[in-house]
C-alpha positions, 0 to 999 in steps of 0.5 A: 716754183713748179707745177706742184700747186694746184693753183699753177696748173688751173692757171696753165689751163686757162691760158691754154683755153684762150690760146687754142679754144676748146675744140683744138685741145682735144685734136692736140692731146690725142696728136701728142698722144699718138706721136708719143705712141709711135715714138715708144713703138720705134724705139722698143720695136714693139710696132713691126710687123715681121709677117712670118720672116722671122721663122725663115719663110717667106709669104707668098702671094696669092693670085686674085680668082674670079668668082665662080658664076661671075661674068667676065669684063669682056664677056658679051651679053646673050641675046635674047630671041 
């Protein structure tokens, strides 16, 4: 008595179609899958990101420069004679 007959399965199908409705069990297959994924991730430790630490440097941070020919938020406007 398992999920090995056909017959069980479409059974399990239909339930679940009137428990949901049709629009939720797509939401809650890729909401399990990408649980699954993260879970897999975690446990392998495949999903960290090491940004270059693991080579012994340590990334800089770059400071924002404004754009050449841009005009500065306290900058006044020419006057126009």
């Amino acid at each position: 008595m398992g999920l090995d007959n056909p017959l069980h399965i479409a059974f399990l199908v239909v339930i679940l179609l009137l428990l949901f409705g049709a629009k939720r069990l797509p939401e809650m297959g890729r909401s399990l899958g990408s649980g699954m994924r993260e879970f897999k991730d975690s446990i392998t430790g495949m999903g960290q990101p090491t940004h270059g630490l693991d080579q012994g440097t340590v990334p800089t941070p770059v400071a924002a420069q404004p754009e050449v020919g841009a005009a500065s938020p306290t900058a006044t406007p020419a006057s126009v004679d």
